[in-house]
LUMZA-62490 format. One record per residue: x, y, z of N, C-alpha, C, O in turn; chain. Coordinates in steps of 0.05 Angstrom, whole numbers, m for minus. Layout:
LUMZA-62490
> n.X, n.Y, n.Z, ca.X, ca.Y, ca.Z, c.X, c.Y, c.Z, o.X, o.Y, o.Z, mol
> X, Y, Z, X, Y, Z, X, Y, Z, X, Y, Z, A
...
end
This chain:
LUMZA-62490
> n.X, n.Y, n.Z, ca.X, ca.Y, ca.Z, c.X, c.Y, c.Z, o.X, o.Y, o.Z, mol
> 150, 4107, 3424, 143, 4086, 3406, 114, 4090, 3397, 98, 4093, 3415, A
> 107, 4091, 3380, 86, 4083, 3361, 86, 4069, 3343, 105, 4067, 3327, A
> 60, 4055, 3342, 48, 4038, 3311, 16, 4049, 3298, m4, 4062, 3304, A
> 26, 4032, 3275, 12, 4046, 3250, m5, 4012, 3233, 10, 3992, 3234, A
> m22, 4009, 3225, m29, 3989, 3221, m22, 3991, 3181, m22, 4013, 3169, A
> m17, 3972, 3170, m8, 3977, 3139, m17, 3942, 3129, m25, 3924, 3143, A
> m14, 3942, 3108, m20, 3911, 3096, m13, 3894, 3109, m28, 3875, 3116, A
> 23, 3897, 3119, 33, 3878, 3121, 31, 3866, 3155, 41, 3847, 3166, A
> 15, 3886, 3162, 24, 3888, 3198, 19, 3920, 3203, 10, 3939, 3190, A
> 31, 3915, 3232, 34, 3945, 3245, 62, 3955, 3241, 80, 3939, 3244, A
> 72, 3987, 3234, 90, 3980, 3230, 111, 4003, 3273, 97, 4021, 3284, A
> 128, 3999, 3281, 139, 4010, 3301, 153, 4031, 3288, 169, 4027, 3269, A
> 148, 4050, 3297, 170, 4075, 3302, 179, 4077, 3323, 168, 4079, 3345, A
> 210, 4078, 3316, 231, 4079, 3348, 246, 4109, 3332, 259, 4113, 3311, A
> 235, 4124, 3354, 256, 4151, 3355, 279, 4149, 3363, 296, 4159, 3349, A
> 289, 4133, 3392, 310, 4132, 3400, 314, 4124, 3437, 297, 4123, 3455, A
> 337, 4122, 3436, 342, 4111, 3476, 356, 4130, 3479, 372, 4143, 3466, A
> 342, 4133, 3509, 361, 4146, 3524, 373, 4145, 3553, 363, 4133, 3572, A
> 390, 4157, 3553, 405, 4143, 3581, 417, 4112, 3588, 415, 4097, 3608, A
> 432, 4110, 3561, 440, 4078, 3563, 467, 4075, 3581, 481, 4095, 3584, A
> 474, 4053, 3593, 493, 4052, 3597, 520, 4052, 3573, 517, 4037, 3553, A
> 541, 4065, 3575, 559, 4066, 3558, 577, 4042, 3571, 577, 4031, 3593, A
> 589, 4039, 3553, 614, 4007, 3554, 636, 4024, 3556, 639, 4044, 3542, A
> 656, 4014, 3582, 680, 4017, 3596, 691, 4030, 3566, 678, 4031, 3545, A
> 716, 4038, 3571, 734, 4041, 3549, 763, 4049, 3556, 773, 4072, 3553, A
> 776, 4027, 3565, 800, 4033, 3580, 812, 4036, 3602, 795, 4033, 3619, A
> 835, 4040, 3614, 835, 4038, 3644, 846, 4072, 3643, 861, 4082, 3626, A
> 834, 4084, 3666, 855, 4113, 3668, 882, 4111, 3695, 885, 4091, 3709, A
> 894, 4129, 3696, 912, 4119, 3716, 915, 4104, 3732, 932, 4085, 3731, A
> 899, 4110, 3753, 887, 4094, 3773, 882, 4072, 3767, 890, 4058, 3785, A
> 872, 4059, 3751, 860, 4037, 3751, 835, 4026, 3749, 830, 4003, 3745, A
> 821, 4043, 3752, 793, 4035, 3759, 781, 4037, 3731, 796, 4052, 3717, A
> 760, 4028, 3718, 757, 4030, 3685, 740, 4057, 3688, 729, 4068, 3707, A
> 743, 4065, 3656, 728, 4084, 3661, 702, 4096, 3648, 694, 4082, 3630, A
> 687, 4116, 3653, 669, 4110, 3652, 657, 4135, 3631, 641, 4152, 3636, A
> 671, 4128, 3608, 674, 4150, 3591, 679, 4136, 3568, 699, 4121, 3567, A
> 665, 4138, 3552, 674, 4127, 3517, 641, 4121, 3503, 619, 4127, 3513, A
> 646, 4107, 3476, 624, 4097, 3463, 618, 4076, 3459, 635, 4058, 3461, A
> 589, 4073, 3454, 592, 4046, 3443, 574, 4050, 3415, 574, 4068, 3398, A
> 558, 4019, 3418, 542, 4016, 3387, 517, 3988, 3395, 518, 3964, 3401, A
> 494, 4012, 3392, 474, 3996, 3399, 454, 3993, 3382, 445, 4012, 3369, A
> 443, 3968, 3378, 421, 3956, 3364, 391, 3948, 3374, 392, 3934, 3395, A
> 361, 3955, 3361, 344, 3955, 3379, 333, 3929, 3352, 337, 3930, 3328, A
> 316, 3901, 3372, 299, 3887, 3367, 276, 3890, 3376, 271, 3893, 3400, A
> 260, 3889, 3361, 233, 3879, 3377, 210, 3860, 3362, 207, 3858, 3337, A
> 195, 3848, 3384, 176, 3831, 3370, 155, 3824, 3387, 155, 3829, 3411, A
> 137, 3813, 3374, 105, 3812, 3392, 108, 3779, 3397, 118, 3760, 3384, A
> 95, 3781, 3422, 112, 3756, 3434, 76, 3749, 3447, 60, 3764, 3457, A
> 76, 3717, 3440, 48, 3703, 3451, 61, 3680, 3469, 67, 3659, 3457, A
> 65, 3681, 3491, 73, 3659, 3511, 109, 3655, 3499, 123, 3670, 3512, A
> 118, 3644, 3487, 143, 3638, 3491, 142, 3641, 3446, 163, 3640, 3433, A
> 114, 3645, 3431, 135, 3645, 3404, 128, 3669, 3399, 113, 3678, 3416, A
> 133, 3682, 3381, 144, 3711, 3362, 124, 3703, 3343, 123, 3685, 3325, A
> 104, 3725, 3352, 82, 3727, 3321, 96, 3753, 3306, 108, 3772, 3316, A
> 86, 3746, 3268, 100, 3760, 3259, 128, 3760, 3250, 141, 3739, 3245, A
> 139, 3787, 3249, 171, 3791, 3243, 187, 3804, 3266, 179, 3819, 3283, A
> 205, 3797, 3262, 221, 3810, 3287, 233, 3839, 3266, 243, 3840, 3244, A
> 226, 3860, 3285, 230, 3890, 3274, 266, 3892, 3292, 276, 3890, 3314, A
> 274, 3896, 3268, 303, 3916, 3280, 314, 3936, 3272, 312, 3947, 3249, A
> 324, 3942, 3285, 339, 3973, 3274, 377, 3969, 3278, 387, 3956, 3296, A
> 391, 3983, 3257, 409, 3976, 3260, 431, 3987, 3278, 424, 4008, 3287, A
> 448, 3982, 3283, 481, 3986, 3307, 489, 4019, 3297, 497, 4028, 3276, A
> 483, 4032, 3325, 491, 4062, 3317, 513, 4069, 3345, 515, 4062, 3369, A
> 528, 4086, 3325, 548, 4093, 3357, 528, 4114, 3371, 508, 4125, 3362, A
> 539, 4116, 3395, 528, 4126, 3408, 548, 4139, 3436, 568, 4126, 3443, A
> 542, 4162, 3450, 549, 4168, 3468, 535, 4147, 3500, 545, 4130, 3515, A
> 499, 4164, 3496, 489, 4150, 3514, 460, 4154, 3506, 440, 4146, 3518, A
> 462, 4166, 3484, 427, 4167, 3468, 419, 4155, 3445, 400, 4164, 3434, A
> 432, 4134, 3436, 428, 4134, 3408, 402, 4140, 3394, 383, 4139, 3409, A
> 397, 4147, 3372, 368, 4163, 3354, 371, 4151, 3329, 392, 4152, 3315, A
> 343, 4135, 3323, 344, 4118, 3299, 320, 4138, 3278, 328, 4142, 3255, A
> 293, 4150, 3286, 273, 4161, 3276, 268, 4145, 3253, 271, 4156, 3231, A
> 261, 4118, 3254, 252, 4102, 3230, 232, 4082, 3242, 230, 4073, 3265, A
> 213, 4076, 3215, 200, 4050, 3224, 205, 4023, 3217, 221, 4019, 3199, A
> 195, 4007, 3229, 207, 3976, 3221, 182, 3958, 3222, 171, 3952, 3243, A
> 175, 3951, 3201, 144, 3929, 3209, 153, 3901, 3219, 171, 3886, 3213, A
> 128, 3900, 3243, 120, 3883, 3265, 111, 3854, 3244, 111, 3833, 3256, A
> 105, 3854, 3222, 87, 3828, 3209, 62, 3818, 3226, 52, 3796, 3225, A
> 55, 3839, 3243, 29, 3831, 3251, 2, 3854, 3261, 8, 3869, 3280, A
> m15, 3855, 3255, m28, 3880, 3267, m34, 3875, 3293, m45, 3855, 3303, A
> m24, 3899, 3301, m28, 3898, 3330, m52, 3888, 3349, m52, 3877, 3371, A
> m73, 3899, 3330, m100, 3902, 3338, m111, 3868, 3339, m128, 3856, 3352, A
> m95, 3861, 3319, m102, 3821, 3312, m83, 3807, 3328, m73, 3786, 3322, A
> m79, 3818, 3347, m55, 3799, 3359, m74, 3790, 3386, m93, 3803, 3393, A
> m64, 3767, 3397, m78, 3756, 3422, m77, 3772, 3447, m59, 3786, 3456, A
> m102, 3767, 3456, m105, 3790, 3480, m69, 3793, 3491, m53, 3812, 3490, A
> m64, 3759, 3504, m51, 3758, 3524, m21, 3768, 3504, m4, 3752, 3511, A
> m9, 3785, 3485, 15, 3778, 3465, 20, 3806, 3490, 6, 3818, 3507, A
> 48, 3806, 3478, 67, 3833, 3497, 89, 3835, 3475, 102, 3817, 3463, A
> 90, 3866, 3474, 114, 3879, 3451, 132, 3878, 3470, 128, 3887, 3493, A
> 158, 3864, 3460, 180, 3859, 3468, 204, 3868, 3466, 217, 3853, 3452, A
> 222, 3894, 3477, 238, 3906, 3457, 260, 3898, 3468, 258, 3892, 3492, A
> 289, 3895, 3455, 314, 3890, 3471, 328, 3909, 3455, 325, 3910, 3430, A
> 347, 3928, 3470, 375, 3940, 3466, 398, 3934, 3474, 409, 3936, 3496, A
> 409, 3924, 3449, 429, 3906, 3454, 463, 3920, 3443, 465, 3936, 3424, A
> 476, 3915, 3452, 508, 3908, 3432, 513, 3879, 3419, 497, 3860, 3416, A
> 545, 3880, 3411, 545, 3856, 3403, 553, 3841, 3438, 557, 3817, 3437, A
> 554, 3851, 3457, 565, 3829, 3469, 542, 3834, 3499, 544, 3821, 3520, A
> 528, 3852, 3495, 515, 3855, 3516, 485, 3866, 3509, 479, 3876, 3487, A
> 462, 3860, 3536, 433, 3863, 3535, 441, 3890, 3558, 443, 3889, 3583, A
> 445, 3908, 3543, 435, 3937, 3561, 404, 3955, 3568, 399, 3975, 3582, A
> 390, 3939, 3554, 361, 3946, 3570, 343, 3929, 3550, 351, 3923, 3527, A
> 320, 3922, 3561, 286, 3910, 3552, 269, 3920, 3567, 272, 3934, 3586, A
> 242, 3908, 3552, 220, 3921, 3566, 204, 3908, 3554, 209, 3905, 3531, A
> 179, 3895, 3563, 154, 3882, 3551, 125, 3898, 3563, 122, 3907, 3586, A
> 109, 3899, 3545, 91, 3923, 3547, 60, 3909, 3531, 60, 3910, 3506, A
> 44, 3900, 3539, 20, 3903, 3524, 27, 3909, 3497, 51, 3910, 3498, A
> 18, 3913, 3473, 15, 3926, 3451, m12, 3940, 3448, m33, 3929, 3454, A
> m10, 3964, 3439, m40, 3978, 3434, m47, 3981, 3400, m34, 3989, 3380, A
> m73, 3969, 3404, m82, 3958, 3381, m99, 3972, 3370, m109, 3965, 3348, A
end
């Protein structure tokens, strides 16, 4: 991840995840589900000051995926990083539609 400061804000570049968990897809003989198939994952993020969202919430949109998905785009934050309150933390979630398969909150560097 990196940011870039622009009029509107800073803006995030997300190259991509890796090592996600993949979603079940079926039962194989046995029974047991398995642990083989795709899914489709979506990344949010936003700069977060105690409990509200300064700015815009940056997203990227629902890509299939094995277990890496790769977006290589940017998405503006609506806020510069550098103007944001000491105490703010970049917030990212990778999500599906029915599940939170990873986050992470991080300082922002300004």
């Amino acid at each position: 991840l990196a940011s870039d400061a622009t009029p509107a804000g800073s803006l995030l570049l997300l190259e991509g995840c890796k090592d996600l968990p993949v979603p079940a897809t079926g039962l194989p003989s046995c029974g047991a589900p398995s642990k083989t198939g795709t899914g489709r994952a979506y990344v949010r993020a936003t700069v977060r000051h105690g409990e509200a969202d300064l700015g815009l919430a940056a997203e990227w949109p629902s890509r299939a995926f094995q277990s890496s998905p790769a977006w290589y785009s940017a998405s503006p934050l609506g806020v510069a990083l550098q103007d944001a309150p000491e105490q703010a933390l970049l917030h990212i979630e990778v999500r599906t539609d029915t599940a939170l398969l990873a986050s992470a909150s991080t300082p922002p560097a300004g």
